[in-house]
MDTraj code that builds the backbone (N, CA, C; nanometers):
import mdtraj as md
import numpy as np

residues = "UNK UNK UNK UNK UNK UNK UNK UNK UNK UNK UNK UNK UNK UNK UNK UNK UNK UNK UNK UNK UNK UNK UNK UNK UNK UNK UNK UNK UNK UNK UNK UNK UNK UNK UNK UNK UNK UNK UNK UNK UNK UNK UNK UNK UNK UNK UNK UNK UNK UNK UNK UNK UNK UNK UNK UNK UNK UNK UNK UNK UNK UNK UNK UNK UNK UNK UNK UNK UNK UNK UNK UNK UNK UNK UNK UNK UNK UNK UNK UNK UNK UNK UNK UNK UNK UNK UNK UNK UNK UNK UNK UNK UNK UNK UNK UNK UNK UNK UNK UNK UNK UNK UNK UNK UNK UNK UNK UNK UNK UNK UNK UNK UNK UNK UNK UNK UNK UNK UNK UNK UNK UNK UNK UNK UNK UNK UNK UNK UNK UNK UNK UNK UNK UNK UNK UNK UNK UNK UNK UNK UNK UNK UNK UNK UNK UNK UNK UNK UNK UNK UNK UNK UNK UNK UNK UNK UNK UNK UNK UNK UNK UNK".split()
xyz = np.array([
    [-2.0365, 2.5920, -0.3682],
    [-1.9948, 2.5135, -0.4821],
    [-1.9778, 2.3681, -0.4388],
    [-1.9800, 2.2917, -0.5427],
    [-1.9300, 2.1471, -0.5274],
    [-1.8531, 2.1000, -0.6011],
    [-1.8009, 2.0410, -0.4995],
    [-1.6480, 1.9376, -0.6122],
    [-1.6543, 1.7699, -0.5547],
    [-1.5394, 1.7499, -0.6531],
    [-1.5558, 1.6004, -0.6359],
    [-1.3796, 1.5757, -0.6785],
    [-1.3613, 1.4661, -0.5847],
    [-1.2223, 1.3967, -0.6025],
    [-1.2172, 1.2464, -0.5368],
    [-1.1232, 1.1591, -0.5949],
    [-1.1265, 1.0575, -0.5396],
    [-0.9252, 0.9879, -0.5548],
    [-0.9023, 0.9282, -0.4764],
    [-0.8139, 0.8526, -0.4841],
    [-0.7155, 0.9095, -0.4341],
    [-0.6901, 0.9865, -0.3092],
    [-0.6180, 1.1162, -0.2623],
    [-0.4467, 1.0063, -0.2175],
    [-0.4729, 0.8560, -0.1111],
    [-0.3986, 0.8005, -0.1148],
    [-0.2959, 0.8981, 0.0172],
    [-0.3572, 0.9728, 0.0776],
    [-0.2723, 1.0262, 0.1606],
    [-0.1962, 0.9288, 0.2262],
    [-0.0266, 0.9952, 0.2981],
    [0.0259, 0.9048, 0.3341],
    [0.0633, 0.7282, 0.3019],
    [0.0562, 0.7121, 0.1161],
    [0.0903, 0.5682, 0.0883],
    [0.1763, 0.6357, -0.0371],
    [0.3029, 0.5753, 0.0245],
    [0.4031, 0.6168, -0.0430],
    [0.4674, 0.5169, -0.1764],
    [0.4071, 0.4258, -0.1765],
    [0.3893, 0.3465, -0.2880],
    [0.3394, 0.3704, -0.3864],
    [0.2187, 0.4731, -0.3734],
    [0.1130, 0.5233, -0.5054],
    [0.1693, 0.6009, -0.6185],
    [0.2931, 0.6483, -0.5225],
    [0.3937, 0.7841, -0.6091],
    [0.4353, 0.6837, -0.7088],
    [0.4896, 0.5487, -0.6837],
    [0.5463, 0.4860, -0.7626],
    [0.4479, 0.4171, -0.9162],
    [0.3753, 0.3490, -0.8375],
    [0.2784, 0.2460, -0.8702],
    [0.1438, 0.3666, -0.9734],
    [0.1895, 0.4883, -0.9568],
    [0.1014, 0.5912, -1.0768],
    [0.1556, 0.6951, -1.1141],
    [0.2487, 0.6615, -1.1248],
    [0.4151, 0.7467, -1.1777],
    [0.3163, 0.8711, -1.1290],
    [0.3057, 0.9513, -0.9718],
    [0.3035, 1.0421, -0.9409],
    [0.4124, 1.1140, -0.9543],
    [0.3930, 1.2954, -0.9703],
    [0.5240, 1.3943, -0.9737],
    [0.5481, 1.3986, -0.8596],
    [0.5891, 1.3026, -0.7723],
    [0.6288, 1.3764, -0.6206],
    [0.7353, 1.2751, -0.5902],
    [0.8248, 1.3928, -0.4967],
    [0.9878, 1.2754, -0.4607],
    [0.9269, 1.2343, -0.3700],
    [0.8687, 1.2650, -0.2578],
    [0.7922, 1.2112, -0.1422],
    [0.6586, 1.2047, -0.0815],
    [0.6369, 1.1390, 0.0207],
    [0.4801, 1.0777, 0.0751],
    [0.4818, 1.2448, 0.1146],
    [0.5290, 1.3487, 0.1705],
    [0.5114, 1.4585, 0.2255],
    [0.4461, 1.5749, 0.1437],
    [0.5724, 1.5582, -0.0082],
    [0.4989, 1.6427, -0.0641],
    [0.4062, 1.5871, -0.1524],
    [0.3853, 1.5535, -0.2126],
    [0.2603, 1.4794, -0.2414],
    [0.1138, 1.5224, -0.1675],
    [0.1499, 1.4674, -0.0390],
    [0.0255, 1.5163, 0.0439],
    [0.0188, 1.6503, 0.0645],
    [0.0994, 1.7589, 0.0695],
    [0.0985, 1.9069, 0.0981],
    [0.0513, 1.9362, -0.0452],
    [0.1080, 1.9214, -0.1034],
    [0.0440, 1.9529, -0.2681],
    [-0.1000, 1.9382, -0.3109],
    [-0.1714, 1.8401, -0.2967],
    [-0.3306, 1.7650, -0.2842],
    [-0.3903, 1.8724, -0.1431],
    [-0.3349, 1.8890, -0.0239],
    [-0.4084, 1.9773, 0.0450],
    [-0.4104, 2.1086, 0.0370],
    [-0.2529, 2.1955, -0.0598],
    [-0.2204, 2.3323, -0.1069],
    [-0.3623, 2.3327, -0.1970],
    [-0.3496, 2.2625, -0.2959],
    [-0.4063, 2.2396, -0.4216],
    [-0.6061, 2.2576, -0.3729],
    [-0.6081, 2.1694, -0.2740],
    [-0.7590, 2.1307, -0.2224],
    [-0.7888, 2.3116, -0.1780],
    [-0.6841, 2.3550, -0.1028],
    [-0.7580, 2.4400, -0.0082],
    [-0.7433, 2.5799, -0.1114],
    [-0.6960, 2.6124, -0.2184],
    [-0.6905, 2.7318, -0.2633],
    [-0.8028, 2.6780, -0.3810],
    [-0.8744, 2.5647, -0.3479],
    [-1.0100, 2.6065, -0.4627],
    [-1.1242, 2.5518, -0.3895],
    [-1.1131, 2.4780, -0.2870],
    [-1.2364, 2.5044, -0.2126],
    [-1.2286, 2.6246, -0.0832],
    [-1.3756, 2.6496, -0.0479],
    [-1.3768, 2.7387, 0.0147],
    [-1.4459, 2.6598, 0.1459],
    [-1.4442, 2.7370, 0.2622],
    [-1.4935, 2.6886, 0.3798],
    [-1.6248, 2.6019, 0.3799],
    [-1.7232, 2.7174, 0.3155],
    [-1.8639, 2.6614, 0.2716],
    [-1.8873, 2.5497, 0.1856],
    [-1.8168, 2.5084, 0.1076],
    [-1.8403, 2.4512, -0.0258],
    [-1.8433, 2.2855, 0.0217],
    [-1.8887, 2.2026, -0.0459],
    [-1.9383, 2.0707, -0.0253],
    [-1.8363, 2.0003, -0.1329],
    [-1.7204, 1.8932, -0.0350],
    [-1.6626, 1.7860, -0.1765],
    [-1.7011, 1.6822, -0.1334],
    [-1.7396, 1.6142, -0.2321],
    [-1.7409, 1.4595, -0.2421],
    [-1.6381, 1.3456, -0.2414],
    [-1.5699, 1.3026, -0.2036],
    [-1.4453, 1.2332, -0.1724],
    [-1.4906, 1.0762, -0.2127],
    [-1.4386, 1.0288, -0.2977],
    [-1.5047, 0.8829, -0.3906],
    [-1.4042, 0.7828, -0.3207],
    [-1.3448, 0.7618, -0.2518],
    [-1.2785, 0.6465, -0.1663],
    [-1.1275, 0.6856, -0.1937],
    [-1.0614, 0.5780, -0.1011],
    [-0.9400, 0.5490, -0.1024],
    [-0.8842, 0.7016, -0.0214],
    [-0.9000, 0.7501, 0.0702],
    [-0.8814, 0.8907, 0.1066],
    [-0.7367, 0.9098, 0.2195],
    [-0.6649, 0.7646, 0.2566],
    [-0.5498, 0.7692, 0.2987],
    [-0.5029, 0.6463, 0.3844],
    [-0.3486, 0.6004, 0.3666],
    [-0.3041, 0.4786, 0.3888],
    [-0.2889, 0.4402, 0.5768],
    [-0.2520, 0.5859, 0.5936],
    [-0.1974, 0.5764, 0.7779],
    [-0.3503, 0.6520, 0.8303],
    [-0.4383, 0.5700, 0.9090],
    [-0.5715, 0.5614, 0.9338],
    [-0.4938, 0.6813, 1.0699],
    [-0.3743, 0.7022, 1.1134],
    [-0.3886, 0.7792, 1.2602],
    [-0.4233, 0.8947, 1.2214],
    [-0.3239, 0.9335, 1.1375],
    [-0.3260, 1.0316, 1.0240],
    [-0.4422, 1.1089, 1.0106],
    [-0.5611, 1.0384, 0.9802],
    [-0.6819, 1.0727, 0.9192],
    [-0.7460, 1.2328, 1.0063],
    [-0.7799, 1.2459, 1.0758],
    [-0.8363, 1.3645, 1.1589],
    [-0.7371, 1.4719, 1.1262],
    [-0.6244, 1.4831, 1.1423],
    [-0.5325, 1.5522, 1.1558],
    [-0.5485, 1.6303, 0.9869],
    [-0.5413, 1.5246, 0.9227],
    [-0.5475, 1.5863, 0.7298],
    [-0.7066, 1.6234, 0.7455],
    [-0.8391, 1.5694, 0.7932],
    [-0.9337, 1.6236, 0.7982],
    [-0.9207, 1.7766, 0.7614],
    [-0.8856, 1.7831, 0.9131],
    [-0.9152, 1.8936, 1.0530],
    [-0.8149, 2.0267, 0.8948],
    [-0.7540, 1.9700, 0.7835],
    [-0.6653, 2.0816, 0.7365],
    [-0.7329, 2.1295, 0.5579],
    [-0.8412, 2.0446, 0.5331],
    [-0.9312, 2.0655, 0.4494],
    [-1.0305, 2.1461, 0.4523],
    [-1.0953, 2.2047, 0.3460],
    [-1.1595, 2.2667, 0.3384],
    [-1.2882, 2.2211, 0.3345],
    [-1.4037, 2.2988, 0.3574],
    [-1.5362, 2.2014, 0.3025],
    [-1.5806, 2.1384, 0.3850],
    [-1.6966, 2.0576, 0.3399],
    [-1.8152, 1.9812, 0.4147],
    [-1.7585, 1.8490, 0.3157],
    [-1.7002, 1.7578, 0.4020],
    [-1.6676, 1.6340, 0.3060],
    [-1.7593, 1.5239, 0.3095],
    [-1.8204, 1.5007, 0.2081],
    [-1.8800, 1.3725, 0.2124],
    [-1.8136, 1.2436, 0.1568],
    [-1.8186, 1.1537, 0.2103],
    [-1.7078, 1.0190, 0.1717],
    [-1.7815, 0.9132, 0.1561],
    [-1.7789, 0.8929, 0.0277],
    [-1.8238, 0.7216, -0.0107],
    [-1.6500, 0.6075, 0.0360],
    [-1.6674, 0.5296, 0.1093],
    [-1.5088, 0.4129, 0.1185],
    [-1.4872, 0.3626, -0.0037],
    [-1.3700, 0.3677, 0.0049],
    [-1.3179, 0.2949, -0.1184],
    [-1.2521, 0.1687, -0.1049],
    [-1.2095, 0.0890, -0.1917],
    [-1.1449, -0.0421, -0.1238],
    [-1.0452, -0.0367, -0.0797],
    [-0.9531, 0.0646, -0.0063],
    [-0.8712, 0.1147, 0.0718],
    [-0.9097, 0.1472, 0.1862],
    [-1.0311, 0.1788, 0.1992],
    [-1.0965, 0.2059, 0.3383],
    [-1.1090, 0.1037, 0.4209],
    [-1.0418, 0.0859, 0.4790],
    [-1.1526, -0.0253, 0.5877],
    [-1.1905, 0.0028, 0.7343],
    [-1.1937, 0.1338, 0.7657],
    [-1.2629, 0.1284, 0.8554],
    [-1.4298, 0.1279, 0.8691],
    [-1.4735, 0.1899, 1.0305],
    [-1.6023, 0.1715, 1.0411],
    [-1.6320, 0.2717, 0.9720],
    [-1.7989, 0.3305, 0.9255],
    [-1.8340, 0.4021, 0.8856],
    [-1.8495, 0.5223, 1.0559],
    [-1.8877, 0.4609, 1.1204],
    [-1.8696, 0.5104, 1.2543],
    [-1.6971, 0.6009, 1.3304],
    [-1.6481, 0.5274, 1.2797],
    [-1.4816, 0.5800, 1.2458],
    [-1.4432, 0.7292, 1.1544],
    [-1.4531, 0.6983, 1.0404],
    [-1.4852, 0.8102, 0.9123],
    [-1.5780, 0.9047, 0.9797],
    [-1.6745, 0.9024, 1.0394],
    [-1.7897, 1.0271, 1.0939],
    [-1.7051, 1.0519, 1.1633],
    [-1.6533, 0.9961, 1.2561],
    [-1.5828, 1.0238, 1.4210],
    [-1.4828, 1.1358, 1.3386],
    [-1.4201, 1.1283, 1.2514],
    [-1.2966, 1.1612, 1.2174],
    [-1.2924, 1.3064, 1.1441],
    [-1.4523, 1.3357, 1.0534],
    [-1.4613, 1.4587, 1.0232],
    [-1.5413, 1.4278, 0.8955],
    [-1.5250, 1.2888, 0.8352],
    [-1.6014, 1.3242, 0.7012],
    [-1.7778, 1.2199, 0.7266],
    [-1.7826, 1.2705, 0.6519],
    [-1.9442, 1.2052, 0.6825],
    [-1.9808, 1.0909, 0.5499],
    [-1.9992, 0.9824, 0.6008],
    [-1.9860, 0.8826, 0.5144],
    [-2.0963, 0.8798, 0.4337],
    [-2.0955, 0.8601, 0.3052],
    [-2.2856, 0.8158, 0.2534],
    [-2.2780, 0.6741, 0.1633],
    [-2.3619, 0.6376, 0.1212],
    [-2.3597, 0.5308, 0.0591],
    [-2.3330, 0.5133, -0.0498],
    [-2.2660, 0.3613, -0.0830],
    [-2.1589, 0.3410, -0.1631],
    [-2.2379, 0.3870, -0.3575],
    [-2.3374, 0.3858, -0.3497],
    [-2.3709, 0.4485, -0.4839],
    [-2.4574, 0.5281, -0.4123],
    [-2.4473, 0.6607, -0.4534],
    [-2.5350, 0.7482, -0.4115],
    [-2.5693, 0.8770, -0.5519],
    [-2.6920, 0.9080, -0.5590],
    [-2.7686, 0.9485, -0.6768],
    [-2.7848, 1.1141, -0.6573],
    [-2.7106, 1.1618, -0.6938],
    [-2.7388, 1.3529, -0.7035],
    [-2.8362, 1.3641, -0.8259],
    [-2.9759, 1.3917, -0.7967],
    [-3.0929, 1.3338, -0.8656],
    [-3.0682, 1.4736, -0.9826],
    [-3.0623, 1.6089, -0.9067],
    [-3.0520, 1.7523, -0.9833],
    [-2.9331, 1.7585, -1.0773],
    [-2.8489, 1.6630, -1.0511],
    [-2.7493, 1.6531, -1.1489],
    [-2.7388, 1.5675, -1.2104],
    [-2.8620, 1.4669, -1.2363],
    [-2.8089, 1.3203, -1.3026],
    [-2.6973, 1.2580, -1.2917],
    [-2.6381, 1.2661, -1.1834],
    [-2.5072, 1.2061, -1.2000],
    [-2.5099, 1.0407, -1.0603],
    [-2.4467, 1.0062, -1.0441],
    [-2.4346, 0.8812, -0.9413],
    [-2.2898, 0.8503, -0.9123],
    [-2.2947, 0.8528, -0.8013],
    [-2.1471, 0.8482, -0.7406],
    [-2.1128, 0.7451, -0.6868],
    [-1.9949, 0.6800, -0.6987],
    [-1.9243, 0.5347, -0.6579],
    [-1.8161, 0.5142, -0.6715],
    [-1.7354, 0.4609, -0.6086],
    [-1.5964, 0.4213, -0.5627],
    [-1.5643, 0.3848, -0.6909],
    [-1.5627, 0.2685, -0.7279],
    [-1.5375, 0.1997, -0.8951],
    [-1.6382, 0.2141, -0.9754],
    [-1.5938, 0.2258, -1.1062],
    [-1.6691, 0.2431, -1.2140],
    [-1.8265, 0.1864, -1.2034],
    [-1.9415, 0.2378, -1.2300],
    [-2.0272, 0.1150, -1.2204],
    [-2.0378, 0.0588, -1.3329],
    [-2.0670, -0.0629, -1.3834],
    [-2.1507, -0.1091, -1.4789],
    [-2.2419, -0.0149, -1.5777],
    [-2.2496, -0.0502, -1.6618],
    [-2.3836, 0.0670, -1.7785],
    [-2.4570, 0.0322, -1.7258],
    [-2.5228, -0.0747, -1.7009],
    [-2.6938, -0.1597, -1.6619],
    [-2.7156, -0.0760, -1.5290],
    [-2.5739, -0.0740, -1.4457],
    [-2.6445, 0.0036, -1.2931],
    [-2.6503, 0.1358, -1.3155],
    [-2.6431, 0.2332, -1.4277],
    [-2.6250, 0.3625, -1.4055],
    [-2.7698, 0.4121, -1.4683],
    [-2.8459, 0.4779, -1.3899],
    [-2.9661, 0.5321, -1.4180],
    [-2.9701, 0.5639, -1.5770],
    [-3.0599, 0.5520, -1.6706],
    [-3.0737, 0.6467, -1.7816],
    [-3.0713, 0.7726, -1.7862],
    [-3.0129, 0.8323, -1.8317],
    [-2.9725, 0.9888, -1.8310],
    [-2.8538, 1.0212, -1.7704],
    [-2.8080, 0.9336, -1.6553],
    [-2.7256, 0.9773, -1.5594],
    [-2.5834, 0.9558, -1.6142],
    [-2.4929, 0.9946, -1.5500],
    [-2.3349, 0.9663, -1.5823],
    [-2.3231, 0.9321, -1.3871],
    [-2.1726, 0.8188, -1.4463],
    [-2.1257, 0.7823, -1.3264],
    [-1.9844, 0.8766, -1.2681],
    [-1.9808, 0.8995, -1.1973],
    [-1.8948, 1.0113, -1.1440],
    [-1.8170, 0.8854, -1.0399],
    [-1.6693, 0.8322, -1.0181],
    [-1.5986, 0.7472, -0.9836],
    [-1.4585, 0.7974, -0.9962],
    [-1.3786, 0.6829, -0.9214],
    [-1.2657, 0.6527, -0.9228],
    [-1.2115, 0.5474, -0.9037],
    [-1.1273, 0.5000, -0.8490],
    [-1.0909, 0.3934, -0.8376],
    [-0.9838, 0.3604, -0.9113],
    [-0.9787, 0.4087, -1.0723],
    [-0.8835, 0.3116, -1.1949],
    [-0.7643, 0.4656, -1.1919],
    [-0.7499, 0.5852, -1.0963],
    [-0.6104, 0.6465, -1.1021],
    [-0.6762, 0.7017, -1.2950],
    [-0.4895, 0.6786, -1.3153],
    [-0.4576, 0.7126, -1.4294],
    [-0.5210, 0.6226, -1.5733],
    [-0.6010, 0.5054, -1.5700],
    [-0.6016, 0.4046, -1.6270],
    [-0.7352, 0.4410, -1.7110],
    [-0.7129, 0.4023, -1.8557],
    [-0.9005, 0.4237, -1.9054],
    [-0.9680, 0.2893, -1.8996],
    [-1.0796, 0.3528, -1.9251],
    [-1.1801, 0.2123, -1.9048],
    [-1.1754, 0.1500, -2.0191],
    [-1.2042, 0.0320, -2.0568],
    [-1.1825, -0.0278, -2.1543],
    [-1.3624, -0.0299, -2.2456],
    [-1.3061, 0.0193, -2.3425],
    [-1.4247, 0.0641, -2.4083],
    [-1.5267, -0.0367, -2.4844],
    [-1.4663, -0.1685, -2.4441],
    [-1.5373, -0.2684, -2.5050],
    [-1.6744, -0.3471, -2.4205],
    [-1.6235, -0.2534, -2.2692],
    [-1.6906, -0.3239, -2.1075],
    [-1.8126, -0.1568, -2.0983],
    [-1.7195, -0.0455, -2.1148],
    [-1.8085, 0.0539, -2.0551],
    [-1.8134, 0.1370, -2.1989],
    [-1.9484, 0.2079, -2.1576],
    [-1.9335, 0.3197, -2.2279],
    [-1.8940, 0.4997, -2.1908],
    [-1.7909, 0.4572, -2.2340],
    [-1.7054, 0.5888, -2.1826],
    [-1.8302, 0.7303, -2.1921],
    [-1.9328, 0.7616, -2.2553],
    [-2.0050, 0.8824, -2.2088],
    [-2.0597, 0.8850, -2.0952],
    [-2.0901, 0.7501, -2.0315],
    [-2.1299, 0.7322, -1.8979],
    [-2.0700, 0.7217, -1.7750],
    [-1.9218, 0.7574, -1.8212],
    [-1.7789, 0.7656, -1.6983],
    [-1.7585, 0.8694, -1.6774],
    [-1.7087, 0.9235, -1.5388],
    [-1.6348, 1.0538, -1.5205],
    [-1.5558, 0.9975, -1.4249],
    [-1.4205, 0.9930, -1.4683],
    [-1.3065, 0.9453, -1.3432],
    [-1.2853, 1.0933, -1.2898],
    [-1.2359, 1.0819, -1.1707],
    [-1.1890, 1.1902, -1.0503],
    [-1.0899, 1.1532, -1.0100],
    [-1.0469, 1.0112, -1.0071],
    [-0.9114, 1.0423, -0.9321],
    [-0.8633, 1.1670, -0.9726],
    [-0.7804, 1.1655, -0.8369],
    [-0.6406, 1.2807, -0.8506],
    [-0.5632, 1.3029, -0.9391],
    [-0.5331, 1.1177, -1.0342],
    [-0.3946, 1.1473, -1.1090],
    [-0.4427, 1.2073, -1.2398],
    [-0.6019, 1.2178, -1.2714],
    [-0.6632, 1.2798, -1.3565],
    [-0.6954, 1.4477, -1.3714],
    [-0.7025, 1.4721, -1.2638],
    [-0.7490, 1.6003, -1.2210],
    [-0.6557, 1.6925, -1.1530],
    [-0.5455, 1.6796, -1.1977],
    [-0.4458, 1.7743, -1.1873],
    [-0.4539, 1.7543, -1.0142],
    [-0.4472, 1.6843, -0.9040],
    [-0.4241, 1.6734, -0.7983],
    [-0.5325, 1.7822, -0.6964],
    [-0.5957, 1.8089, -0.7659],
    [-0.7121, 1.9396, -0.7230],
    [-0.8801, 1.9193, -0.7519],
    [-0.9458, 1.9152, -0.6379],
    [-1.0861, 1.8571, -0.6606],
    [-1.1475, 1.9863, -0.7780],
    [-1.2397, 1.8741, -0.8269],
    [-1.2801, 1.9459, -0.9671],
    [-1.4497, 1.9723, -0.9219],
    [-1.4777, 2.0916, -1.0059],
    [-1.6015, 2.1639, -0.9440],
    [-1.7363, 2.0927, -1.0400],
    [-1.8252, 2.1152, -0.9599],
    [-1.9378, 2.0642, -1.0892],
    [-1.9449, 2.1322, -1.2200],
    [-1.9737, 2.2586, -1.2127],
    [-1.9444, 2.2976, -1.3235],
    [-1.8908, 2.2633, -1.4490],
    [-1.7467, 2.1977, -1.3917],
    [-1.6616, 2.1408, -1.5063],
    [-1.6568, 1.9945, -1.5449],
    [-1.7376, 1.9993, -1.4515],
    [-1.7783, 1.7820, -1.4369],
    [-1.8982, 1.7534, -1.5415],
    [-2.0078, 1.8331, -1.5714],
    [-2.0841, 1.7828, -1.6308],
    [-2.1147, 1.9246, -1.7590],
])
top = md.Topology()
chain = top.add_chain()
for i, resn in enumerate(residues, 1):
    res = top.add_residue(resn, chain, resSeq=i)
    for name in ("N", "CA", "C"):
        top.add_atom(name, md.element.get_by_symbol(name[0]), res)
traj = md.Trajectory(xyz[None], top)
């Protein structure tokens, strides 16, 4: 199977605030997103991880190493490490718009533009959390947000994506 999530924010304990998350703390928060991750993906299964994937970079391997799945990671503007870093660490980086041709869909950190999104395709993103797009800029049939604060804190399967 495949899923997709974005905006996980591990370890930034500010996000709880700043997206009125349900969590008293940076701890549970993060146990919840990895409870949540690992009782619906399975070992085999492939997620897509749309950026922003955690604040304390030491951190990173350790929350890897406790996920499920084959992660593929587009950076988000929270990321700043190397792409060389992110591989080192467990997830395998791909490029910042990248085109799942069998699914019409196109994947990217922030919303794209209508003009950049293939005809036929929908954009599969994150970036805006809890926030809608403003319907005067995008056309909302061509959005699929993933953040977390959308998706019940649990990566969402294709199936239910398109």
């Amino acid at each position: 199977m495949i899923y997709f999530i974005s905006d996980t924010h591990f370890f930034h304990k500010n996000i709880i605030k700043y997206c009125n998350r349900p969590f008293n703390s940076v701890e549970e928060m993060n146990n919840t997103i990895i409870n949540n991750w690992n009782k619906t993906v399975k070992k085999e299964d492939i997620v897509y991880h749309l950026g922003d994937f955690i604040l304390n970079n030491n951190e990173l391997e350790s929350i890897v190493k406790r996920l499920n799945g084959k992660i593929y990671f587009i950076r988000g503007n929270h990321d700043h490490k190397s792409i060389n870093y992110y591989n080192r660490m467990g997830l395998n980086v791909i490029p910042t718009q990248t085109k799942l041709d069998e699914y019409k869909i196109v994947l990217s950190h922030r919303p794209l533009s209508d003009e950049q999104i293939p005809k036929g395709y929908k954009n599969i993103h994150g970036h805006i959390h809890e926030k809608e797009l403003d319907e005067n800029i995008f056309d909302k049939n061509k959005h699929i947000n993933v953040s977390v604060d959308v998706i019940n804190f649990t990566p969402i399967d294709i199936n239910k994506l398109i």
